[in-house]
C-alpha positions as MATLAB code, in Angstrom:
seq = 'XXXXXXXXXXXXXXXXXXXXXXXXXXXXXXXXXXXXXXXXXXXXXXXXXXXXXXXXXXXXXXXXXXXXXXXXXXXXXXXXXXXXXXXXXXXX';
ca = [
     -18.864   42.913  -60.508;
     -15.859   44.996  -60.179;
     -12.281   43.278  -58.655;
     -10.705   45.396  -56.976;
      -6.623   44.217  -56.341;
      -6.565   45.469  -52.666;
      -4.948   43.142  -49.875;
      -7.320   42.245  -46.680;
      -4.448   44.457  -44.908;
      -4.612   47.489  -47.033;
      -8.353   47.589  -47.276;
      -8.747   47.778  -43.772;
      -6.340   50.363  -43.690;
      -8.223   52.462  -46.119;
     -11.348   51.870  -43.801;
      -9.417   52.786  -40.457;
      -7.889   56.382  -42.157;
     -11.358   57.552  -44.308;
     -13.053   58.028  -40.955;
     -10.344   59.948  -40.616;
     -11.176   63.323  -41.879;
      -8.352   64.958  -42.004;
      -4.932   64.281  -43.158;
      -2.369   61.708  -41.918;
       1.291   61.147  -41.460;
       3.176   57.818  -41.559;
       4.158   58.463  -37.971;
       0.323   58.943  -36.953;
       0.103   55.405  -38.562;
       3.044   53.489  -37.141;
       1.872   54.604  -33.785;
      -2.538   53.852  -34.181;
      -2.407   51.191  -36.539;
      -1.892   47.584  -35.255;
       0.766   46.775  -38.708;
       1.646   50.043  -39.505;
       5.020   49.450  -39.676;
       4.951   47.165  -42.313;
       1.838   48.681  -44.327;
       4.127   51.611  -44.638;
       6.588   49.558  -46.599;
       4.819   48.623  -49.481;
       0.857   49.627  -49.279;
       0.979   53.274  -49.009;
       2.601   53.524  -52.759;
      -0.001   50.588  -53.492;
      -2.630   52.660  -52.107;
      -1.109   55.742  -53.630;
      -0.384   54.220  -56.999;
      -4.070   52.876  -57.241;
      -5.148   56.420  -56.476;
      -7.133   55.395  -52.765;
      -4.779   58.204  -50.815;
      -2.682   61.188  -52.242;
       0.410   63.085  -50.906;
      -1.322   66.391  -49.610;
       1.811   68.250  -47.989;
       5.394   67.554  -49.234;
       7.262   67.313  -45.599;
      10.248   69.122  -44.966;
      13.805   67.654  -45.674;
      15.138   65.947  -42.624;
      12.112   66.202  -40.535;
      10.906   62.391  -40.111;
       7.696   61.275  -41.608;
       6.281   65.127  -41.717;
       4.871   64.105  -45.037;
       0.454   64.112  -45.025;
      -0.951   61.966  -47.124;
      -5.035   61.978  -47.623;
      -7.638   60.003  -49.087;
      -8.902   60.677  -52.339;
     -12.855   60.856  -53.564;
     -11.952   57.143  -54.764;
     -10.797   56.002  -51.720;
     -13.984   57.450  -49.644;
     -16.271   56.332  -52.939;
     -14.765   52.459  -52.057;
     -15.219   52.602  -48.343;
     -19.008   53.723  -48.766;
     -19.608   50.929  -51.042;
     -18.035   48.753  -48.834;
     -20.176   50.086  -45.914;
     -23.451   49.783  -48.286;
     -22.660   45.958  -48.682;
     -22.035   45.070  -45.403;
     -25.453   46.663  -44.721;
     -27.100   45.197  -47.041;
     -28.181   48.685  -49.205;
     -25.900   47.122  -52.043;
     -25.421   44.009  -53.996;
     -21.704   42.743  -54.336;
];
């Protein structure tokens, strides 16, 4: 079984932005996502660190939050096999 150091929080976070097929800014976050302001904070370099999302568009200086961050092939990898189990196609 593989452990997997992801917070209740950020998990669903990763499952609420990989149906999201495109990219994402933080401010498309703050403003959909029930915690988004404090997932911001810390998660998104978790999430980014870990490799689950990626910076896709360096934003322009001085333009708030015009940053896009994406998920990687990890990140959607993860959220199938987290769809699988809940399903019932996969073992935990």
């Amino acid at each position: 079984m593989h452990e997997y150091n992801l917070t209740r929080t950020e998990l669903l976070f990763l499952i609420f932005i990989a149906d999201r097929k495109k990219s994402f800014t933080k401010r498309y976050v703050r403003d959909r996502y029930p915690t988004g302001g404090k997932l911001l904070d810390k998660g998104l370099r978790k999430l980014m660190k870990e490799d689950y999302i990626f910076l896709f568009e360096k934003g322009y200086f001085g333009k708030l939050d015009s940053s896009k961050y994406r998920v990687t092939n990890k990140g959607k990898r993860f959220v199938e096999r987290f769809y699988d189990v809940l399903e019932g196609k996969r073992e935990l």
